[in-house]
C-alpha atoms as an extended CHARMM CRD file, in Angstrom:
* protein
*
       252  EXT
         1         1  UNK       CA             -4.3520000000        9.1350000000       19.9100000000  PROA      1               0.0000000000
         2         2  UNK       CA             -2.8330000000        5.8420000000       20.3450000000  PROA      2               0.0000000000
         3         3  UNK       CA             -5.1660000000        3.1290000000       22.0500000000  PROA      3               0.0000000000
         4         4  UNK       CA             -3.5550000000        1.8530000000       24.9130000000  PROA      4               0.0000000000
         5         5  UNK       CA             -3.6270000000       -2.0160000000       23.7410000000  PROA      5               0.0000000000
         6         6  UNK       CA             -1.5260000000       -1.1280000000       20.6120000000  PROA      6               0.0000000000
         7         7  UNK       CA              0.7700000000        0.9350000000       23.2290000000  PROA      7               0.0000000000
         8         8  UNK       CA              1.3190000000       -1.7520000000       24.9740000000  PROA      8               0.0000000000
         9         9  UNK       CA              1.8810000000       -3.8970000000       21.8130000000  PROA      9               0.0000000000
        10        10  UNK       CA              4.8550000000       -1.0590000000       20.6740000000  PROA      10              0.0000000000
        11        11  UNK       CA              6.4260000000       -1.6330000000       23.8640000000  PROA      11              0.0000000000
        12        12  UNK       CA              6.9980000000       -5.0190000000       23.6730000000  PROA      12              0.0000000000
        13        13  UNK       CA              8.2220000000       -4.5390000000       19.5310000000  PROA      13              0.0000000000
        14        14  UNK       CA             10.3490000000       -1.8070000000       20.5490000000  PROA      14              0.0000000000
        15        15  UNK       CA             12.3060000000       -4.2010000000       22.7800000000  PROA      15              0.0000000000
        16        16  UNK       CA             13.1090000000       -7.1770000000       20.0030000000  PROA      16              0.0000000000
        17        17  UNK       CA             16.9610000000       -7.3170000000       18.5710000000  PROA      17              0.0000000000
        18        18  UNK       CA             15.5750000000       -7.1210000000       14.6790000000  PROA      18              0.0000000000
        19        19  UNK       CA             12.1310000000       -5.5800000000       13.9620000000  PROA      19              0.0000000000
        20        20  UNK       CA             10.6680000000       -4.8750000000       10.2970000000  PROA      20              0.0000000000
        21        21  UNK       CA              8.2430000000       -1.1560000000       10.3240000000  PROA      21              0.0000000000
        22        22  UNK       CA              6.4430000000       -1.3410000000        7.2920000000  PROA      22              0.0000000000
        23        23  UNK       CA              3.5100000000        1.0850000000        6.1470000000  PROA      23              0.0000000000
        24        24  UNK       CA              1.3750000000        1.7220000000        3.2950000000  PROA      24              0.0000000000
        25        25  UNK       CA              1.8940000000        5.0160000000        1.5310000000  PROA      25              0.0000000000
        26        26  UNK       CA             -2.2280000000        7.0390000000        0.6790000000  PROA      26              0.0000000000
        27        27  UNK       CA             -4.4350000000        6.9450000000        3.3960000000  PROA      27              0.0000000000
        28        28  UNK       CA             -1.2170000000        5.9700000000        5.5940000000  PROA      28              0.0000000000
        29        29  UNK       CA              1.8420000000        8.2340000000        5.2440000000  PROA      29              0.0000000000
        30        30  UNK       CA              0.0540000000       10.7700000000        3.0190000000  PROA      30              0.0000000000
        31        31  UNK       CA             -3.9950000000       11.8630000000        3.4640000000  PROA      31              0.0000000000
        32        32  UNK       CA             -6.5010000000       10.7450000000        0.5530000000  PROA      32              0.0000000000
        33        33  UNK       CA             -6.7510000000       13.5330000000       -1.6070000000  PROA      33              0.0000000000
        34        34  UNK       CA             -9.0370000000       13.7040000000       -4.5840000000  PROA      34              0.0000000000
        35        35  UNK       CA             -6.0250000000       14.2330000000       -6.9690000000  PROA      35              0.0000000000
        36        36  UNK       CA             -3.5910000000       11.0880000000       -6.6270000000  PROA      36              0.0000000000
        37        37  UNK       CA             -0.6960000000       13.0760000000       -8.6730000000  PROA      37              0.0000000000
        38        38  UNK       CA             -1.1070000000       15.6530000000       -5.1100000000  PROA      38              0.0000000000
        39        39  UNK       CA             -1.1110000000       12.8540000000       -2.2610000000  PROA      39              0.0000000000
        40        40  UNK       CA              2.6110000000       13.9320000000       -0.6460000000  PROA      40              0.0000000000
        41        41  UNK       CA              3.4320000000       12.9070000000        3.0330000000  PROA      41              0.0000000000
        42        42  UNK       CA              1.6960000000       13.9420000000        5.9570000000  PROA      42              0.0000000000
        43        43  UNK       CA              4.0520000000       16.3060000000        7.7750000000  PROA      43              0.0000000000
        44        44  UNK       CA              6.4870000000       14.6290000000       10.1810000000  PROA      44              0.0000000000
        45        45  UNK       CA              5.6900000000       11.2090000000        9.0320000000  PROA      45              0.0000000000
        46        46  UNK       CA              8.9540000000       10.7050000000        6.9080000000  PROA      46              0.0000000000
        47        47  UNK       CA             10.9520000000       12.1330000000        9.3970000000  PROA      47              0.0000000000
        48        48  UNK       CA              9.8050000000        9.6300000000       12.1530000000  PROA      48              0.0000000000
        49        49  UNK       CA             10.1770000000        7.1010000000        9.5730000000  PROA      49              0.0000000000
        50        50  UNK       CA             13.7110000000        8.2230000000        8.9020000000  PROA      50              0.0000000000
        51        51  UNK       CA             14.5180000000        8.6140000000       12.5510000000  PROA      51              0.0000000000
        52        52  UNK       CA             13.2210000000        4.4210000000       13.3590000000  PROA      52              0.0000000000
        53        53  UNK       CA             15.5250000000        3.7160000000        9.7340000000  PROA      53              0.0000000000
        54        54  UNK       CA             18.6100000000        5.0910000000       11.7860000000  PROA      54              0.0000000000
        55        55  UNK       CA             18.2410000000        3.0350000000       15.0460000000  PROA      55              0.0000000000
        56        56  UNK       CA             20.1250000000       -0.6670000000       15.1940000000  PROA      56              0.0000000000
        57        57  UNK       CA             18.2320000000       -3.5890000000       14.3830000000  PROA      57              0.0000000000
        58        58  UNK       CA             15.2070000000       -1.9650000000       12.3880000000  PROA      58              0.0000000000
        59        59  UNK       CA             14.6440000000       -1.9090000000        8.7580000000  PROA      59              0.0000000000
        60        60  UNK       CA             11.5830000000        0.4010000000        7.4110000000  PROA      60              0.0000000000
        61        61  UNK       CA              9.8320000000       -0.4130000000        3.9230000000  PROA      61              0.0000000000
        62        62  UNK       CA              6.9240000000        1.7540000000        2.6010000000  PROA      62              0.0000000000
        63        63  UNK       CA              4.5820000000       -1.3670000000        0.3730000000  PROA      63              0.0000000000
        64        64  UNK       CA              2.5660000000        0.4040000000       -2.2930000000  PROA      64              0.0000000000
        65        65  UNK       CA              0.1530000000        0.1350000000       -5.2750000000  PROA      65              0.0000000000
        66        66  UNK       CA              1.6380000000        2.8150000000       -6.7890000000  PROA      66              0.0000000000
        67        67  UNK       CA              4.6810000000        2.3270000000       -9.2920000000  PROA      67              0.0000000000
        68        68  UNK       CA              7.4000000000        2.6840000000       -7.1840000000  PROA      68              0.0000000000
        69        69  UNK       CA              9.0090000000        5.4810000000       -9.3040000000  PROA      69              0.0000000000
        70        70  UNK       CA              5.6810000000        7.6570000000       -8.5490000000  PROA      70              0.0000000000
        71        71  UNK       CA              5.7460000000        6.6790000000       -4.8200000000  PROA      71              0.0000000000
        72        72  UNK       CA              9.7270000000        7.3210000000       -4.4590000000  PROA      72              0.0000000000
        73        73  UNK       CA              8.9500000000       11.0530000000       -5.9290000000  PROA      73              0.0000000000
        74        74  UNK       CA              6.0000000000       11.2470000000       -3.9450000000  PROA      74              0.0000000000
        75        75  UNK       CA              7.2990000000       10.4920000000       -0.8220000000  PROA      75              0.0000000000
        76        76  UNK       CA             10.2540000000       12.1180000000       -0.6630000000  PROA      76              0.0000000000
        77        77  UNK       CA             11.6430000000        8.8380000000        1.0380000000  PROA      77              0.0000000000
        78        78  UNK       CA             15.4990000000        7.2740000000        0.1480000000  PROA      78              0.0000000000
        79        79  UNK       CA             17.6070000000        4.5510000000        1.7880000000  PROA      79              0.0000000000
        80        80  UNK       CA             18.0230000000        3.1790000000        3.9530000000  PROA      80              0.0000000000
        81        81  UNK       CA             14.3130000000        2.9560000000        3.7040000000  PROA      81              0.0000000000
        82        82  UNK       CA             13.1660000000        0.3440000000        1.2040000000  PROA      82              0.0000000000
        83        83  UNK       CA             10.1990000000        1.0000000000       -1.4600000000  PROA      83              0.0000000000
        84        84  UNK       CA              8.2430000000       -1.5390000000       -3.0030000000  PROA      84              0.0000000000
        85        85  UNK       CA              5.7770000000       -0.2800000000       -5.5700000000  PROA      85              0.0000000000
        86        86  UNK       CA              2.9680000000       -2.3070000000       -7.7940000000  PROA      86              0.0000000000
        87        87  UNK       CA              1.5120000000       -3.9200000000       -4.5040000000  PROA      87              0.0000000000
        88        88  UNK       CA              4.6470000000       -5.9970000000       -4.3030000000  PROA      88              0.0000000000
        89        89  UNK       CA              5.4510000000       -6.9660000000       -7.7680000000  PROA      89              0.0000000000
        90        90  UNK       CA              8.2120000000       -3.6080000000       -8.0180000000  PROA      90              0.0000000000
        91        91  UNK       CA             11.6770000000       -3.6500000000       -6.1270000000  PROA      91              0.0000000000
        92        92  UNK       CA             14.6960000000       -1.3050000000       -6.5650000000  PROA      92              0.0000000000
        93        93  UNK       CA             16.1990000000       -4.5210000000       -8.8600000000  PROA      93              0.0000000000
        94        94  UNK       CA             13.7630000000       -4.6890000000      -11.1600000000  PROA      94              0.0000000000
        95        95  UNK       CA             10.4300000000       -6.7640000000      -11.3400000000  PROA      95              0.0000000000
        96        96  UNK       CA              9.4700000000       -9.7700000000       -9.0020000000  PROA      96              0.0000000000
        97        97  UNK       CA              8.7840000000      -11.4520000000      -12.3160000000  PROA      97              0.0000000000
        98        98  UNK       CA              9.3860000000       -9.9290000000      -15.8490000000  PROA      98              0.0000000000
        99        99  UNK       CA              6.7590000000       -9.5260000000      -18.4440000000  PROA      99              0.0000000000
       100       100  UNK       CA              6.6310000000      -11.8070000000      -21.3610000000  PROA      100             0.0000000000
       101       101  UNK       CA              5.2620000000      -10.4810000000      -24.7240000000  PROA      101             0.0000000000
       102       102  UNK       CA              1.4630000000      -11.9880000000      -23.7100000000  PROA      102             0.0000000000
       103       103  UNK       CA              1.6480000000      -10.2510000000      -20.4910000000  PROA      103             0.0000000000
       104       104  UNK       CA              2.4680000000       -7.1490000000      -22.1780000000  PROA      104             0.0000000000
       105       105  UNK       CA             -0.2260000000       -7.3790000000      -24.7940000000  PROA      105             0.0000000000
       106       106  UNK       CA             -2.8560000000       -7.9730000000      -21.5460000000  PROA      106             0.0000000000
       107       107  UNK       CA             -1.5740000000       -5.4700000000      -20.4210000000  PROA      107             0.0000000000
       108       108  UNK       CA             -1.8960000000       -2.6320000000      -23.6560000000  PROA      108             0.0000000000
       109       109  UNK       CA             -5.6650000000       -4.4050000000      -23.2380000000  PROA      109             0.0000000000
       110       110  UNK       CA             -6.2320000000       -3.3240000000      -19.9890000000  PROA      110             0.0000000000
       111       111  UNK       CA             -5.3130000000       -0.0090000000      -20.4130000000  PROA      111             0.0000000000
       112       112  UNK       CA             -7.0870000000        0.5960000000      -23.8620000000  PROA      112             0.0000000000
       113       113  UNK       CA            -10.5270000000       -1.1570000000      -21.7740000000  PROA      113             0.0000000000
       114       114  UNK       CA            -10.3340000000        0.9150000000      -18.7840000000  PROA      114             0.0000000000
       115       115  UNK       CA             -9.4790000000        3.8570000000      -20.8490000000  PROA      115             0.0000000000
       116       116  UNK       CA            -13.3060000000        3.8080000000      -22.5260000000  PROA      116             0.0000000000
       117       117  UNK       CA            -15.0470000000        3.0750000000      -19.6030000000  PROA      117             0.0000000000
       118       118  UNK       CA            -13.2890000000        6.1100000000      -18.1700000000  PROA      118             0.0000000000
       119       119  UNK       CA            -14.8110000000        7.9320000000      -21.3510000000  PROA      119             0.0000000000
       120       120  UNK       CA            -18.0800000000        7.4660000000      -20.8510000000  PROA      120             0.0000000000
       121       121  UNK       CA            -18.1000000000        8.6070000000      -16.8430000000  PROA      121             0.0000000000
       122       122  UNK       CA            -17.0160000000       12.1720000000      -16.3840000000  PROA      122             0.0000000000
       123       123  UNK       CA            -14.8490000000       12.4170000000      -13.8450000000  PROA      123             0.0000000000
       124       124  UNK       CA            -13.4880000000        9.0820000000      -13.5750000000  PROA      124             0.0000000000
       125       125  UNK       CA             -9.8650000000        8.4260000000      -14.1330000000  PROA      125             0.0000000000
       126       126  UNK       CA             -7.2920000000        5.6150000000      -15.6260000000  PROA      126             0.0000000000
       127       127  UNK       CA             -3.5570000000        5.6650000000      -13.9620000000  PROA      127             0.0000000000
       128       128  UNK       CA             -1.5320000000        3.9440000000      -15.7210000000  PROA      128             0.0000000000
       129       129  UNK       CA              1.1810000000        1.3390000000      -13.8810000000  PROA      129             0.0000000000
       130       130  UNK       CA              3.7640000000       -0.2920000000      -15.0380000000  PROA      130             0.0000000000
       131       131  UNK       CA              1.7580000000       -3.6160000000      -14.1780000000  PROA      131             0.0000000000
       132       132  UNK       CA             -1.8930000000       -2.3550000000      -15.7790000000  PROA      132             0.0000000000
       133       133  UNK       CA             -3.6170000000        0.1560000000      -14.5300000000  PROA      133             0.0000000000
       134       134  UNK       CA             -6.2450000000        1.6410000000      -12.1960000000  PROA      134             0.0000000000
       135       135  UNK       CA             -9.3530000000        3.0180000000      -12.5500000000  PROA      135             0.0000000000
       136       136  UNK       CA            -10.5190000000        5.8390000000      -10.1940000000  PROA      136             0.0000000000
       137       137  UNK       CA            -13.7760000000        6.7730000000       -9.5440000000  PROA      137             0.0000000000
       138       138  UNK       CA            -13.1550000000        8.9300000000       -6.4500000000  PROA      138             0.0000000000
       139       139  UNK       CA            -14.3420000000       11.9200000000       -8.3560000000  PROA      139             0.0000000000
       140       140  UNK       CA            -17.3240000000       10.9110000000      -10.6020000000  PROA      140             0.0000000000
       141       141  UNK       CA            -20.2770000000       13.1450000000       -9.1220000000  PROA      141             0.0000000000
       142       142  UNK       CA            -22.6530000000       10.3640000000       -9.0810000000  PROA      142             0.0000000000
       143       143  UNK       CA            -22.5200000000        7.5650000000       -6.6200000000  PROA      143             0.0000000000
       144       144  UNK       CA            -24.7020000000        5.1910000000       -9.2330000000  PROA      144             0.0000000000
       145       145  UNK       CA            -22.5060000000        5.7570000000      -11.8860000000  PROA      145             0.0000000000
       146       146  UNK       CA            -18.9540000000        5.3610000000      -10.1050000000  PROA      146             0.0000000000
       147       147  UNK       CA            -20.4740000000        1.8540000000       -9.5470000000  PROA      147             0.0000000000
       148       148  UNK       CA            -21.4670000000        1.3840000000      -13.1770000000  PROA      148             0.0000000000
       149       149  UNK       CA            -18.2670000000        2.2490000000      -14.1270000000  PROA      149             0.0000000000
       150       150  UNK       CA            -16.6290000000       -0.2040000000      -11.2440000000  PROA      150             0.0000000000
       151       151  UNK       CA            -18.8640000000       -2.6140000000      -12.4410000000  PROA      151             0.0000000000
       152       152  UNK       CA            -18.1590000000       -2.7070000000      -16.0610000000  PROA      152             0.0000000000
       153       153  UNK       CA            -14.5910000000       -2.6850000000      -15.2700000000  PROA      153             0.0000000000
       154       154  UNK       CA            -15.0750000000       -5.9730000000      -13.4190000000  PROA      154             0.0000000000
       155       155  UNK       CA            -16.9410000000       -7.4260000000      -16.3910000000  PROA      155             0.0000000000
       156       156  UNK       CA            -14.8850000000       -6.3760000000      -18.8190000000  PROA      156             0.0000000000
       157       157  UNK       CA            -11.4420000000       -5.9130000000      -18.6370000000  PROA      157             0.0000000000
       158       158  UNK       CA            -11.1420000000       -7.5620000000      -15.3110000000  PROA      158             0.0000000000
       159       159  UNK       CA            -12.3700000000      -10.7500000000      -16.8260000000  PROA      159             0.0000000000
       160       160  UNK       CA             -9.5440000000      -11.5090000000      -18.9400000000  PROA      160             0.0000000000
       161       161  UNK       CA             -7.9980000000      -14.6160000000      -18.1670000000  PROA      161             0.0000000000
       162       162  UNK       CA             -4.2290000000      -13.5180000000      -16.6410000000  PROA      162             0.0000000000
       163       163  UNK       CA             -5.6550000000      -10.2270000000      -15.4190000000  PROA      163             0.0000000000
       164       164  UNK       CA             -5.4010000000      -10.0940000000      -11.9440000000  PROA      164             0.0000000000
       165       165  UNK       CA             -8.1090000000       -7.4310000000      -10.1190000000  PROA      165             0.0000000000
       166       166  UNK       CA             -7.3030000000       -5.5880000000       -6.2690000000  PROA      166             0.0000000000
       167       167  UNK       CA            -10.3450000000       -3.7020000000       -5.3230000000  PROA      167             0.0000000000
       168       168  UNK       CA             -9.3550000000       -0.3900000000       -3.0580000000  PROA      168             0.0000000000
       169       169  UNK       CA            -11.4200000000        2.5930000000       -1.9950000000  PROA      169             0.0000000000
       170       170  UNK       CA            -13.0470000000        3.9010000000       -4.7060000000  PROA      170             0.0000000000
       171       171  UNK       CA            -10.3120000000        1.9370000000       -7.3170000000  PROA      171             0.0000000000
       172       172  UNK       CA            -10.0740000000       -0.5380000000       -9.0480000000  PROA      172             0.0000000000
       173       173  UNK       CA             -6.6240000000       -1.6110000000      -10.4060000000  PROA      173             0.0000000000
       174       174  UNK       CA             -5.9640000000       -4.5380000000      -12.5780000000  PROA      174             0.0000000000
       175       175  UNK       CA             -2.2910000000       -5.8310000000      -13.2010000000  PROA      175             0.0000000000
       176       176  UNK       CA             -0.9680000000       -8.6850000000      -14.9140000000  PROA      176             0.0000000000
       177       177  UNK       CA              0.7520000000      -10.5480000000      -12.1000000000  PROA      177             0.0000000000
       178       178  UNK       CA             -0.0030000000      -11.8990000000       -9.0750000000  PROA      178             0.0000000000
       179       179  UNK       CA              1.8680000000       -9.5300000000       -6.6610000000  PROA      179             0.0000000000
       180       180  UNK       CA              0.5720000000       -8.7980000000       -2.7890000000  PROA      180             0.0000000000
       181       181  UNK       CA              1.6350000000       -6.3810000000       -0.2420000000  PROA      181             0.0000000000
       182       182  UNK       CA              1.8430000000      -10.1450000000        1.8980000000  PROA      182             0.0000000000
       183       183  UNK       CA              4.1170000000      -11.6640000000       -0.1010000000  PROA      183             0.0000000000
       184       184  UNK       CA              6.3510000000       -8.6890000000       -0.1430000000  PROA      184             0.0000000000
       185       185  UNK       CA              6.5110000000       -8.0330000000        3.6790000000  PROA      185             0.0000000000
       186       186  UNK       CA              6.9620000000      -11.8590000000        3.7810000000  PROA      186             0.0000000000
       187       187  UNK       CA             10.2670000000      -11.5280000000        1.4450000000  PROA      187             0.0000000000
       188       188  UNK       CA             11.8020000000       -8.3920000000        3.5020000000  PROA      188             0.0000000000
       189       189  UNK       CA             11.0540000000      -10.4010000000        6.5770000000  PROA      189             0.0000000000
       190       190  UNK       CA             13.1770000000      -13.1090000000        5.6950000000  PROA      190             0.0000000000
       191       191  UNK       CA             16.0580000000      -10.9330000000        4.0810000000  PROA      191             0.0000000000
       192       192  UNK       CA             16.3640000000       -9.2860000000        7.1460000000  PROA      192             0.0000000000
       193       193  UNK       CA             16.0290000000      -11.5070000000        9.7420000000  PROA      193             0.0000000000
       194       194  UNK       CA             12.8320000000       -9.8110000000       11.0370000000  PROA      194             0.0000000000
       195       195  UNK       CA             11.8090000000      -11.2520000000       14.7180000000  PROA      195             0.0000000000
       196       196  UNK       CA              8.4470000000       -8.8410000000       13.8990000000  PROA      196             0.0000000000
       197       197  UNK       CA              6.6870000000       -6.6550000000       11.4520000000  PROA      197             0.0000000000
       198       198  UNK       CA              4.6880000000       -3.5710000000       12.6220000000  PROA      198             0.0000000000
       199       199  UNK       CA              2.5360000000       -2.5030000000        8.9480000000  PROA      199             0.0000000000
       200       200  UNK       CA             -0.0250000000       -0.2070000000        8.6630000000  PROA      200             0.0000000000
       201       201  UNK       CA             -2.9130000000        0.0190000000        6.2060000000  PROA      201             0.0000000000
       202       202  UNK       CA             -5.6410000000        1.6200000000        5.0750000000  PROA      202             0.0000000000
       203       203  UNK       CA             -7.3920000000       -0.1350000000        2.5990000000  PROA      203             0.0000000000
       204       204  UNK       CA             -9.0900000000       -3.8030000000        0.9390000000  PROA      204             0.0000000000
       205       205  UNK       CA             -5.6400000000       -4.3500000000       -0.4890000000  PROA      205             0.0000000000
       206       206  UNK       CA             -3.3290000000       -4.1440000000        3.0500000000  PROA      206             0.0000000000
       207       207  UNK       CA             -5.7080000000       -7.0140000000        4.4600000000  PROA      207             0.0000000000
       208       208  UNK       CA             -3.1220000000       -9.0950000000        2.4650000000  PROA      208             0.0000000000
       209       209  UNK       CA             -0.4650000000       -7.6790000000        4.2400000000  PROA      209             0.0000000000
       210       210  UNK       CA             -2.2670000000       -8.7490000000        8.0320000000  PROA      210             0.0000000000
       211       211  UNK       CA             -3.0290000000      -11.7890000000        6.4370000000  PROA      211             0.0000000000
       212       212  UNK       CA              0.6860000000      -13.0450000000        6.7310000000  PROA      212             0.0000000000
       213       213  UNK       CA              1.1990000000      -11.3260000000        9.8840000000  PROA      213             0.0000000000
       214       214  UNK       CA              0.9230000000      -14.4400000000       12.0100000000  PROA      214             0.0000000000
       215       215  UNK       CA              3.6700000000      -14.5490000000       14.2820000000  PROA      215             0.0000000000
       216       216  UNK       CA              4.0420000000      -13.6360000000       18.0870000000  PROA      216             0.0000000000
       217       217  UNK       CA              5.3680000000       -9.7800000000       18.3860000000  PROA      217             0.0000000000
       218       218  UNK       CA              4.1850000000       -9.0200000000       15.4650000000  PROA      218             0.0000000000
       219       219  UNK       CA              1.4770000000       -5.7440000000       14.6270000000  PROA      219             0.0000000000
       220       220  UNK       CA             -1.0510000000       -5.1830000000       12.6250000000  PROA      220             0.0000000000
       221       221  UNK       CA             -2.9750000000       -1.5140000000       12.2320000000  PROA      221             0.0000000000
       222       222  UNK       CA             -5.4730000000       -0.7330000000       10.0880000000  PROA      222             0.0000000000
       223       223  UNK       CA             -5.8320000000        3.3830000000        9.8930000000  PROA      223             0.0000000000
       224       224  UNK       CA             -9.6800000000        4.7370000000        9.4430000000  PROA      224             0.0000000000
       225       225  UNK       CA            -13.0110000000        2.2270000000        9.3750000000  PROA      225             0.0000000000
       226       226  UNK       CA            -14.0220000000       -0.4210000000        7.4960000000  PROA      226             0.0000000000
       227       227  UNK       CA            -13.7650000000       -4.2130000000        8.0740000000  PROA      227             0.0000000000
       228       228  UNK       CA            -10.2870000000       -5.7080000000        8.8580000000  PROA      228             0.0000000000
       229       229  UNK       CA             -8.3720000000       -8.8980000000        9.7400000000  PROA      229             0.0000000000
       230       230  UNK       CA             -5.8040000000       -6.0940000000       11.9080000000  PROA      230             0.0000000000
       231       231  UNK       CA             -5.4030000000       -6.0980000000       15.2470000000  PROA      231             0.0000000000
       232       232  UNK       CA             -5.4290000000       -2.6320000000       16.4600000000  PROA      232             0.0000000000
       233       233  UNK       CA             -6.9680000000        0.4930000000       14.7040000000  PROA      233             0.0000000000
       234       234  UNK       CA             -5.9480000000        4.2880000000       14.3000000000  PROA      234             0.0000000000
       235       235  UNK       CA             -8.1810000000        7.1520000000       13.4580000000  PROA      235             0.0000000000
       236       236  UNK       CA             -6.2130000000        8.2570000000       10.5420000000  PROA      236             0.0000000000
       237       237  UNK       CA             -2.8180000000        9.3150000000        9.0620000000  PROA      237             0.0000000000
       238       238  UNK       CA             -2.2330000000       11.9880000000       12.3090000000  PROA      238             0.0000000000
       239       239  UNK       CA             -2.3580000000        8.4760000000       14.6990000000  PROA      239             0.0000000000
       240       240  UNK       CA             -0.1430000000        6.4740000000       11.9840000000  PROA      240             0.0000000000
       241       241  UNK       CA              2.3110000000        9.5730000000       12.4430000000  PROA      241             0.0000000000
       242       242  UNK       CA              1.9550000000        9.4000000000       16.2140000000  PROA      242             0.0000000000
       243       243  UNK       CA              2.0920000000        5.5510000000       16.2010000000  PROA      243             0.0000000000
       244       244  UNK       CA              6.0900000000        5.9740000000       14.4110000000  PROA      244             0.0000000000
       245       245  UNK       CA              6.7040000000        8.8620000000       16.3690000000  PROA      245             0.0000000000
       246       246  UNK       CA              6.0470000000        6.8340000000       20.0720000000  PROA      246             0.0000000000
       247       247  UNK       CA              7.3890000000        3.6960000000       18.6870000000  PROA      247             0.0000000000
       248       248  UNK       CA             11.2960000000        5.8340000000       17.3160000000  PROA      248             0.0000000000
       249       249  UNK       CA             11.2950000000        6.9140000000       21.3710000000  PROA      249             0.0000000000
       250       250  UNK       CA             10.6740000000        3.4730000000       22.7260000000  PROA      250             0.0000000000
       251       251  UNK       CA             13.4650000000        2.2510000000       20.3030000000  PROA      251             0.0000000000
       252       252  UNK       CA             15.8740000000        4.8260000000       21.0910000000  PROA      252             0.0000000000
């Protein structure tokens, strides 16, 4: 169910010349599942996303953490919709900024670090990224020893100078650059002339992304709980769908 103060805020989107409808992808366009390599869309959410992708004046871009080669075959989703993996580092032309032969070593070090502490907690999990890599503790029976495991991630391999760490829900992924979801809905923005930018997040690493979301018209939603610079708030992935589908038949 849509609140009615973010209804109100979709009318008055729908209505600009050149809007910007930007989402994350887990928790967002797909449910949390305990198996990342299973997280695929939430039925009817591409679709709406591909129906607001085909009406004049909007541009849609799905902002993820996930390589962007995972999240295109994930998702399902082509263009004109634009995908930008890595939290923002990862466009369809390459890397925001390519990785020199120290970045690369940090990053062989991250992944060899996060890979023992993984070891020693059953059920925790590294992915790797083109960027670093994440650790997972989603599925580690014990709450004390997911944060052990956290925890000696943030000591150790996260202290590396040139490491850069994004805490997420029961994550935590290192990379070697700088990237954020802000900076990338800042760049689309600007390429396309954007008047607004609608995004919706779920977790610690979309606050970036309502960070830069300053200007009149534009929307912020956090999906599920938790503490958040957004605006408005949906339930869950079922509202995010809901929140596309209203906002494709105020456009049209």
């Amino acid at each position: 169910m849509i609140p009615a103060d973010l209804r109100a805020a979709l009318e008055l989107f729908a209505g600009l010349p050149r809007v910007l409808v930007a989402t994350d992808y887990d928790g967002v366009t797909a449910p949390i599942v305990s198996d990342p390599a299973a997280a695929h869309p939430l039925p009817g959410t591409v679709e709406a996303l591909v129906a607001l992708a085909a009406l004049p004046g909007v541009t849609v871009a799905v902002v993820s953490g996930r390589d962007r080669a995972t999240l295109d075959r994930l998702s399902g989703v082509e263009e004109p919709i634009v995908t930008v993996g890595s939290h923002g580092a990862e466009w369809a032309e390459g890397f925001e900024s390519p990785l020199d032969a120290a970045a690369l070593a940090r990053r062989d070090a991250v992944l060899a670090g996060l890979e023992e502490i993984a070891a020693r907690h059953p059920g925790a999990a590294v992915e790797r990224k083109p960027l670093g890599a994440a650790l997972h503790v989603r599925n580690v029976a014990d709450a004390a020893d997911a944060d052990g495991a956290l925890e000696q991630a943030r000591r150790g391999p996260a202290s590396v100078p040139g490491v850069h760490a994004t805490e997420g829900k029961a994550v935590l992924e290192l990379t070697v650059t700088d990237a954020s979801k802000g900076r990338a809905l800042t760049l689309i923005r600007d390429r396309v002339g954007a008047q607004a930018v609608l995004y919706l997040g779920d977790d610690v690493t979309d606050e970036k992304a309502f960070a830069v979301l300053e200007s009149a018209g534009d929307v912020s939603v956090k999906v599920g709980d938790g503490e958040t610079a957004a605006r408005f708030r949906v339930r869950g992935p079922e509202d995010a769908r809901a929140v596309f589908e209203d906002l494709a038949a105020l456009r049209a």
